[in-house]
C-alpha positions in Angstrom: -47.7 -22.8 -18.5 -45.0 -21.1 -20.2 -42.4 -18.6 -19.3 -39.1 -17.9 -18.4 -37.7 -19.6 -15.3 -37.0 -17.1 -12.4 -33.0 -16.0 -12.5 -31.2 -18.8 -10.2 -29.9 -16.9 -6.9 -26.2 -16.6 -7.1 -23.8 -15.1 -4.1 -20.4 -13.6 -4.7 -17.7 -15.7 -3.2 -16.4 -15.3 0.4 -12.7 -15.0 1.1 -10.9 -15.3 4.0 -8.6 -12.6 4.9 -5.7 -12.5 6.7 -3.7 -9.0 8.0 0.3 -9.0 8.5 1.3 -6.1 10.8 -1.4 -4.4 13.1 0.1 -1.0 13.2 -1.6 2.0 12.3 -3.1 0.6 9.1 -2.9 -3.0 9.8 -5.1 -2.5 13.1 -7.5 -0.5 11.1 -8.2 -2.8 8.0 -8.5 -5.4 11.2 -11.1 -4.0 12.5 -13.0 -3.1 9.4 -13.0 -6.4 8.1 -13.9 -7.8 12.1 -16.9 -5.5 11.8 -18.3 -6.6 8.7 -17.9 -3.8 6.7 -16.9 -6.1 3.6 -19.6 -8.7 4.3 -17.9 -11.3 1.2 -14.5 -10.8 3.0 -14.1 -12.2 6.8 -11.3 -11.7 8.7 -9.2 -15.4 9.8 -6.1 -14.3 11.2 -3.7 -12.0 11.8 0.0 -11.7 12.0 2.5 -8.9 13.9 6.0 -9.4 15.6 4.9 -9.6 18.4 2.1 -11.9 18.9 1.1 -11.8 22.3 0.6 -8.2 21.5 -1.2 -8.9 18.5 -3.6 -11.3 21.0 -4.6 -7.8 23.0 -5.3 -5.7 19.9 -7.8 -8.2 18.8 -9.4 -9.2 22.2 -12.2 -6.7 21.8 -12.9 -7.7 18.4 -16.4 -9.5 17.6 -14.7 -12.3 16.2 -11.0 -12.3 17.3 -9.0 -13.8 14.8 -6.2 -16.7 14.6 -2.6 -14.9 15.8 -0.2 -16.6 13.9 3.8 -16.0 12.9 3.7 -14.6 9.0 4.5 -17.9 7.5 1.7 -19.7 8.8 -1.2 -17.2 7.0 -1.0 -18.8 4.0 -2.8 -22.1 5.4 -5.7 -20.1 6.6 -6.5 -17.2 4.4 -7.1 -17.1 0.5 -5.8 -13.1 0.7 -2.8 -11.7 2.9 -2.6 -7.9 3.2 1.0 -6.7 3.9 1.3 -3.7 6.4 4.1 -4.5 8.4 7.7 -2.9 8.2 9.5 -2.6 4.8 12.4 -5.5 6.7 9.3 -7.9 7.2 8.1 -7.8 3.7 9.8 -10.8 2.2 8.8 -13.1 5.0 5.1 -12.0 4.4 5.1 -12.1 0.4 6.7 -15.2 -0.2 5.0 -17.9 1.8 1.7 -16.3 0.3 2.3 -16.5 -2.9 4.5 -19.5 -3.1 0.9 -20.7 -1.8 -0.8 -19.2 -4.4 -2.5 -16.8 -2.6 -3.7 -12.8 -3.1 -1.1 -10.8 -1.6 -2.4 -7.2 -1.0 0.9 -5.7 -0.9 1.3 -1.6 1.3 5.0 -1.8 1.5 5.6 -1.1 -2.2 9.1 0.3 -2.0 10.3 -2.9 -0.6 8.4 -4.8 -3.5 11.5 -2.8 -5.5 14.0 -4.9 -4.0 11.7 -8.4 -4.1 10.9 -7.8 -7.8 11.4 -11.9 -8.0 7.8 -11.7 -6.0 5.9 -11.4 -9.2 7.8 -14.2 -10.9 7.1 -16.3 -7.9 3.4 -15.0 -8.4 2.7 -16.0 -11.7 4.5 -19.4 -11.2 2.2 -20.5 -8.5 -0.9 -18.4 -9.5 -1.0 -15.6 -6.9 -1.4 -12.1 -7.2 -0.2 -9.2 -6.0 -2.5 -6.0 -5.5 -0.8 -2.3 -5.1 -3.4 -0.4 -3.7 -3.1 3.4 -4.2 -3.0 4.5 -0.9 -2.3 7.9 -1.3 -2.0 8.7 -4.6 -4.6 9.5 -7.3 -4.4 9.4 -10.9 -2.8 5.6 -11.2 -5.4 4.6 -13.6 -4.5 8.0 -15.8 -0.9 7.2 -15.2 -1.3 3.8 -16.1 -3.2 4.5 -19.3 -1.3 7.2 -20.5 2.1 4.7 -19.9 0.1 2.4 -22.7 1.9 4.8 -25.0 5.1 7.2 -25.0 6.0 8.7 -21.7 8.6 11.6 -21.7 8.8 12.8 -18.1 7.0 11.6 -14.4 8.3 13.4 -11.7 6.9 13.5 -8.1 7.6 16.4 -5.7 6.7 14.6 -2.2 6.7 17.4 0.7 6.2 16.3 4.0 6.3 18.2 7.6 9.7 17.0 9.6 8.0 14.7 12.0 7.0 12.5 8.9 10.7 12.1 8.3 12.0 11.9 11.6 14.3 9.1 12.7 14.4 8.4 8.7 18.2 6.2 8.7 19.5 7.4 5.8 19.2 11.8 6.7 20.9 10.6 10.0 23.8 9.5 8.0 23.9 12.5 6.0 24.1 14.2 9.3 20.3 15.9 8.0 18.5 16.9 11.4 14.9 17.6 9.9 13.9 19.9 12.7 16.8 22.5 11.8 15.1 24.1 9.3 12.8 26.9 9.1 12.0 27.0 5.9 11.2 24.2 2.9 14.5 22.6 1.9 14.9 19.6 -0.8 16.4 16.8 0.8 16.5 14.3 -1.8 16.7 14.3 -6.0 16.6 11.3 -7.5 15.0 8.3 -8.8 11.9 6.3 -7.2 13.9 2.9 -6.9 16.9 5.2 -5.4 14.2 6.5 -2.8 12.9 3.4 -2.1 16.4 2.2 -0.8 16.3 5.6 1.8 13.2 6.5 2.9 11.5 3.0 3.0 8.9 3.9 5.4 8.4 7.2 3.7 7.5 6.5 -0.3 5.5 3.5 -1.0 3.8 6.2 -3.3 6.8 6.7 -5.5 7.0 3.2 -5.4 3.4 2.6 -6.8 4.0 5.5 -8.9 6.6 3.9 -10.7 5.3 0.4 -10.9 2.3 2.1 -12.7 3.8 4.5 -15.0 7.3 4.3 -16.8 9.1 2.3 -14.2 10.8 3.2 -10.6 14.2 3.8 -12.5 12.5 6.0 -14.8 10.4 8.1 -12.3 12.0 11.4 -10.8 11.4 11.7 -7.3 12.3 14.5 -4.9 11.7 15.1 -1.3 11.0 18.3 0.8 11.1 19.2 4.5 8.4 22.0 4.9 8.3 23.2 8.4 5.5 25.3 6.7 3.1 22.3 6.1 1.0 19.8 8.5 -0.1 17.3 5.8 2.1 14.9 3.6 2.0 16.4 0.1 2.6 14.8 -3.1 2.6 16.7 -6.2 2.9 14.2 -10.0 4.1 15.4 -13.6 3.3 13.3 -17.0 4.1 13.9 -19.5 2.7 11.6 -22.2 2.0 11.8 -25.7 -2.0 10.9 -24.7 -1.9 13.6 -22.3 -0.5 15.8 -19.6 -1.3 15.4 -15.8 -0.4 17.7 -12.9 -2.2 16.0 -9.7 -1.7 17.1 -6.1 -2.7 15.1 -2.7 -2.8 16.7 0.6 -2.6 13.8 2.9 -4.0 13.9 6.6 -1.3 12.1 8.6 -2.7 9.4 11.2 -2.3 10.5 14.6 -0.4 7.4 15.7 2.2 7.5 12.9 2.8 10.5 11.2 4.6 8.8 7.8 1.4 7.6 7.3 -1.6 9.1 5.9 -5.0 8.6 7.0 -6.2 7.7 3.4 -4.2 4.4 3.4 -6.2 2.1 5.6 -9.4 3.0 3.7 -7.4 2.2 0.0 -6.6 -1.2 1.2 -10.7 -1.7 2.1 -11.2 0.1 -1.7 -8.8 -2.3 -3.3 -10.7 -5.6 -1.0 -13.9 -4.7 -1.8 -13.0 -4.4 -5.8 -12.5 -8.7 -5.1 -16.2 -9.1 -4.9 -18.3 -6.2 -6.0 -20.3 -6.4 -9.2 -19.6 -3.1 -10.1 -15.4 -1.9 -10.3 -14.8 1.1 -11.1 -11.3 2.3 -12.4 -8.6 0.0 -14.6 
């Protein structure tokens, strides 16, 4: 009897997954992955300064995890996501890829100042994943940087308890909660506001690592008593087009420098590992 033979069943490949920092977005990807909801990804361990802390976030977990310092994820995950503290970040980014490992990378503004990180990537075959977190319009940004780019500019607004306790307005003697109405703290470039605010605009960050550069990206930075979400508004423009995008982030309730939309971009950007359908550049 002839005929075709039936299609051979094939599986997508699992990865181990390992989160550094279980703080509001660390904690959430955690449990995600602990839960199944990316069934090719499983959660092995887990990393946070304080580890006996980390041990009671993940007792309830279904599986709870291996709690391990930083440097010791590499030998038990194939992909590290980074959510820990912008100080932290080269502790968690260079033992993974020096390990040639998938490093899925939320502190962006600190990947400014670790630029040797993708060096050290493409040496040892690791990668490093930006997720967008809480931006839209990379993959237009991204395309339209294929060609000439005269102007980005991002206009980030955010209510003053998402910049409170930010180092650098202290020294400028800036008290956030003085004003009453919308006042521009900051003008300058992306890797400039990397240095200031580093817990405050990983999105300028990404911005500029998509587009035209982080010294080449304009960046300023309101306090809007006016406001309750973290607003970002983007400029391009590019010789393929002009874009002017606006996000309206929902702040999580245990840190308010961090929108909501961030812990389900780092699942987005995981999932995108094994799916047979991506969608985006």
């Amino acid at each position: 009897m002839s005929g075709s033979s039936p299609p051979t069943e094939t599986r997508a490949r699992s990865f181990r997954v390992a989160v550094a920092g279980l703080g509001a977005i660390g904690l959430e990807v955690a449990r995600a992955l602990d839960a199944g909801a990316l069934p090719d990804l499983k959660l092995a361990a887990v990393a946070a300064r304080d580890l006996d802390r980390a041990r009671e976030r993940c007792a309830d977990f279904r599986t709870p995890p291996a709690v391990r310092p930083a440097g010791d994820l590499p030998a038990l995950a194939d992909i590290v996501v980074e959510c820990a503290p912008a100080v932290a970040f080269a502790s968690i980014a260079r033992p993974a890829l020096a390990a040639g490992r998938t490093l899925v990378c939320v502190s962006v503004g600190a990947l400014l100042d670790h630029l040797d990180c993708v060096d050290l990537a493409a040496e040892r075959g690791g990668r490093i994943l930006v997720p967008s977190g809480a931006l839209l319009g990379l993959d237009a940004v991204q395309a339209a940087a294929r060609g000439e780019v005269a102007e980005v500019r991002m206009v980030s607004r955010k209510p003053p308890a998402g910049l409170d306790g930010v180092p650098w307005l202290l020294e400028q003697g800036i008290d956030v909660h003085a004003f009453g109405e919308p006042t521009r703290v900051f003008d300058g470039t992306a890797s400039e506001g990397a240095r200031c605010f580093p817990a405050n605009v990983n999105v300028a960050a990404a911005l500029g690592l998509a587009g035209v550069g982080p010294d080449r990206t304009r960046l300023e930075i309101w306090v809007d008593p006016t406001i309750t979400r973290n607003t970002h508004d983007i400029f391009v423009e590019a010789e393929a087009a002009r874009l002017s995008l606006r996000i309206e982030g929902v702040p999580t309730e245990a840190n308010p420098r961090t929108g909501r939309i961030v812990a389900p971009s780092v699942l987005a950007t995981l999932a995108k590992l094994t799916s047979p359908l991506v969608v985006g550049t």
